[in-house]
VEXDREN-2710 file (C-alpha; in Angstrom, 1 decimal):
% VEXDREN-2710
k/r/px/py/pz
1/UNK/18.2/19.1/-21.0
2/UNK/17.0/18.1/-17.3
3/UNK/14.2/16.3/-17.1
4/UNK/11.2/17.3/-15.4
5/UNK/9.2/15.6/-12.2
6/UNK/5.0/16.6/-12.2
7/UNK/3.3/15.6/-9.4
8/UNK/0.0/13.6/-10.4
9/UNK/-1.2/11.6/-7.7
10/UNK/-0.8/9.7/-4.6
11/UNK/-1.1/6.3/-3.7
12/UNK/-0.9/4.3/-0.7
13/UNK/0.4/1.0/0.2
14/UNK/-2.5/-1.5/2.1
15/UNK/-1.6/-4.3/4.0
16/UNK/-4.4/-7.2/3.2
17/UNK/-4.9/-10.6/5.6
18/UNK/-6.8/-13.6/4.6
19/UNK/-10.8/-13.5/5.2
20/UNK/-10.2/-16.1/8.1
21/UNK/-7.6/-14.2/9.9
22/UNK/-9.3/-11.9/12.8
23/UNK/-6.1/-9.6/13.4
24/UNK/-6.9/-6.3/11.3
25/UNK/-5.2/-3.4/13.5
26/UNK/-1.6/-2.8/13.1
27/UNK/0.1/-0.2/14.4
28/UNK/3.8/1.0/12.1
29/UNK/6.0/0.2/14.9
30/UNK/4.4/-3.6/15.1
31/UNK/4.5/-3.6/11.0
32/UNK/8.7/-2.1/11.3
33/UNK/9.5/-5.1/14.1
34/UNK/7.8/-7.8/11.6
35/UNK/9.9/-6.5/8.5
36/UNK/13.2/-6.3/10.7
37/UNK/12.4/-10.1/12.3
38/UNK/11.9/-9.0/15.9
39/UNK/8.7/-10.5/15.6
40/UNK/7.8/-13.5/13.8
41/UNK/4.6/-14.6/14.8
42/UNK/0.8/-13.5/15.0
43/UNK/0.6/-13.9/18.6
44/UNK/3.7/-11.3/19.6
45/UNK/1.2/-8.4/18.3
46/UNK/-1.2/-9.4/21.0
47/UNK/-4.0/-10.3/23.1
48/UNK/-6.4/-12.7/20.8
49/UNK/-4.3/-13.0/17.8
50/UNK/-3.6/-16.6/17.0
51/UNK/-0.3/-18.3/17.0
52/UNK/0.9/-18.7/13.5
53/UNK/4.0/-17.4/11.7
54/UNK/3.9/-14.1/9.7
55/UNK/4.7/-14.4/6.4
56/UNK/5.0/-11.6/4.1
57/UNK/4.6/-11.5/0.9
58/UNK/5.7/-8.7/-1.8
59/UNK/4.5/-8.3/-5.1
60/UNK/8.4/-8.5/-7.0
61/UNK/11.7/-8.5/-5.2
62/UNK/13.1/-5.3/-7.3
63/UNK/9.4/-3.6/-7.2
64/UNK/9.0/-0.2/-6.0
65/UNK/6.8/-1.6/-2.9
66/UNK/10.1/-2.9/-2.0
67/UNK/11.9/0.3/-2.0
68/UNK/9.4/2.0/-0.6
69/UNK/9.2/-0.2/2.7
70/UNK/13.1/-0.4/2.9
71/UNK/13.4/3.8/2.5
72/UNK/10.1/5.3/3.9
73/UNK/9.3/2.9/6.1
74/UNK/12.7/1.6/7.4
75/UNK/14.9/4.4/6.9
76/UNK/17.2/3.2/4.7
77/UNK/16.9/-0.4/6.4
78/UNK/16.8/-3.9/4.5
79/UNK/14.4/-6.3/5.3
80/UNK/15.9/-9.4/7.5
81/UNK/13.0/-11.2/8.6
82/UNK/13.4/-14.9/6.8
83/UNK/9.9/-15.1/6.6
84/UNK/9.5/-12.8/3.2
85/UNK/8.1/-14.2/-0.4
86/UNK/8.4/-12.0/-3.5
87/UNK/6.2/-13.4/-5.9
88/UNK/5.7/-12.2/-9.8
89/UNK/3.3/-9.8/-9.8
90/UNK/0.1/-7.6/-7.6
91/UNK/-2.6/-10.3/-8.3
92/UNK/0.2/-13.3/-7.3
93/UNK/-0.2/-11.1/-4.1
94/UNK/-3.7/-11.3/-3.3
95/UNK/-4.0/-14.9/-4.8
96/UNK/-1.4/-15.9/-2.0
97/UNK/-3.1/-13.9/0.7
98/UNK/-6.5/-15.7/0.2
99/UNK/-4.7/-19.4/0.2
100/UNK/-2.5/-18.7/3.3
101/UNK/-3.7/-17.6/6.9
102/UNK/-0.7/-16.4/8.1
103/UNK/0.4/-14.2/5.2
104/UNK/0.2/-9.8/4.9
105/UNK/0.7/-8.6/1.5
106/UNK/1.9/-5.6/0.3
107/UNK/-0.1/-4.2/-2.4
108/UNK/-1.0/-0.5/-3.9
109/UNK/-4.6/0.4/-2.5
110/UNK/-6.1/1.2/-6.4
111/UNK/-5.8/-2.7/-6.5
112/UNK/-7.9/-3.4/-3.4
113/UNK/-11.2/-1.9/-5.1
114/UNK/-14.3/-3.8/-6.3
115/UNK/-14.5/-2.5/-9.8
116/UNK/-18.5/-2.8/-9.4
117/UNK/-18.4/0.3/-6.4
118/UNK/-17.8/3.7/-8.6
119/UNK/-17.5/5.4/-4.9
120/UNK/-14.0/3.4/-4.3
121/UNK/-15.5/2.8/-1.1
122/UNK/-15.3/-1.4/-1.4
123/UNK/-12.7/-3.6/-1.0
124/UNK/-12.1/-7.1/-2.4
125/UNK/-13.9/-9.5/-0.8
126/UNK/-11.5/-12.3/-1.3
127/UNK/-9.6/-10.3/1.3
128/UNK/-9.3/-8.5/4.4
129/UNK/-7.6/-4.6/4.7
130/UNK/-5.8/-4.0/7.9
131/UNK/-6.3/-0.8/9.5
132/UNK/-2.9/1.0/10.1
133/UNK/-1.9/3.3/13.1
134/UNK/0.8/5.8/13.5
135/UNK/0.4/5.0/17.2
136/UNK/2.4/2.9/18.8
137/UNK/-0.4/0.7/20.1
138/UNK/-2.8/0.2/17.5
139/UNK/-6.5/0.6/18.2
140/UNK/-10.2/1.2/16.2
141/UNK/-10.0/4.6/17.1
142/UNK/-6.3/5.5/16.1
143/UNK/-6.2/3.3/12.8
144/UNK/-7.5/3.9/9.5
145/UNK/-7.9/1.7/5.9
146/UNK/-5.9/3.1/2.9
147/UNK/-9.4/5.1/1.7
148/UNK/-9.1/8.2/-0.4
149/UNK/-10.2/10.5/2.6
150/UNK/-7.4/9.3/5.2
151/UNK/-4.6/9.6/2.6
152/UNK/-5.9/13.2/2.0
153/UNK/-5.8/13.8/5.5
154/UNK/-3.0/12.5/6.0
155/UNK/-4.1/9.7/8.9
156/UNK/-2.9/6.7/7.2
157/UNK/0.9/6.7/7.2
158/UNK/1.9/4.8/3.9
159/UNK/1.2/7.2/1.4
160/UNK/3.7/7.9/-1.5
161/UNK/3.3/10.3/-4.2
162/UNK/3.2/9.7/-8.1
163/UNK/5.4/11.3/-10.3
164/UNK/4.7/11.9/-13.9
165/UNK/8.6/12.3/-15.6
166/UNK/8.6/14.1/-18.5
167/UNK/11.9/14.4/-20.8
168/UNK/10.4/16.3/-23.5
169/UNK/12.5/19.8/-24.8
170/UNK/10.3/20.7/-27.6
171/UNK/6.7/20.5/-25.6
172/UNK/5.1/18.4/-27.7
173/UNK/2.9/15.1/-27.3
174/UNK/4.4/14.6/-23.8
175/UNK/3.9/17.7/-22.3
176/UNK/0.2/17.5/-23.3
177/UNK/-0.7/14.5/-22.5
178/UNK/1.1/15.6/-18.8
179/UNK/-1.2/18.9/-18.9
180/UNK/-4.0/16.6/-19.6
181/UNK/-3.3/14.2/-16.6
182/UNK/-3.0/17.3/-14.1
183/UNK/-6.5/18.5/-15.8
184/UNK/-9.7/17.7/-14.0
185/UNK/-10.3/15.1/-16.8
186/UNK/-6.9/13.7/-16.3
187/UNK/-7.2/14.1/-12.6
188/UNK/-10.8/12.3/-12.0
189/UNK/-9.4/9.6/-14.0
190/UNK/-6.8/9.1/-11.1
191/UNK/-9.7/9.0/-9.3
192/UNK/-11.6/6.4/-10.8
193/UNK/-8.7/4.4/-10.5
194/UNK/-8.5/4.3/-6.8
195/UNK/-5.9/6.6/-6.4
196/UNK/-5.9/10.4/-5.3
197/UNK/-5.2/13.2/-7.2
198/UNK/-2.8/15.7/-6.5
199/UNK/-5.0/18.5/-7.5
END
């Protein structure tokens, strides 16, 4: 029996700065050169960033943020730049990012949201969200936050897709409670959760 891969969702991965730090455009190419260690420091992604080293910070070292940046984002790549902390778990991340100036984590968008805003439309405030450009040279105009909207669209460029896996030959409890995720009920869930559902 093969099992079976149902698309669900999509999420995004957002790139979050401390409050204090004033650089919040970043365009892939500057994001690729920070992850490979061509650039190390705040002000080699230019004019009016301030001078400190980049650190960057990951959720988990085996996490599938990990694998993600190393297979979508660097084509196959590792990471080399020394400057890279793996901590335990998502909220480690933002905890890190609010006590550090220098740092970017790594985190799924759904745990960006202020649980208070029902529209998904507010981020923690503890934080800031860079704004991400496919563009070589990052501006406002070319670079967009990991909302709903721009991952539908298709403008923000870190977008993977959620699987549900379902191993289940008879069609039974798992194969309904799948059919109940890809439901609107199911699906507005995804929703509510700050992700974006595939249907």
């Amino acid at each position: 029996f093969l099992p079976q891969s149902k698309k669900i969702g999509y999420d995004a991965l957002a790139l979050i700065v401390n409050k204090a730090n004033p650089d919040t455009l970043i365009s892939v190419k500057d994001f690729k050169d920070i992850l490979l260690g061509k650039t190390t420091r705040w002000s080699q992604l230019g004019k009016g960033s301030h001078g400190g080293t980049i650190t960057v910070v990951f959720d988990n070292p085996k996490s599938s943020t990990v694998h993600y940046v190393e297979d979508s984002i660097l084509g196959g790549k590792a990471i080399v730049n020394a400057n890279v902390v793996a901590v335990k778990k998502t909220a480690d991340v933002i905890k890190y990012v609010e006590e550090n100036p220098g740092a970017i984590g790594i985190i799924g968008n759904n745990w960006l949201n202020d649980k208070r805003d029902t529209t998904n439309l507010t981020f923690n405030k503890n934080i800031r969200v860079m704004s991400v450009s496919a563009v070589d040279v990052a501006t406002p105009a070319n670079s967009y936050k990991p909302y709903q909207y721009y991952i539908w669209t298709g403008q923000y460029p870190f977008v993977r897709t959620i699987y549900a896996l379902l191993n289940d030959p008879r069609r039974a409890l798992p194969a309904a409670f799948e059919h109940f995720v890809e439901s609107p009920r199911g699906q507005l869930i995804i929703m509510k959760a700050g992700l974006l559902p595939a249907y």
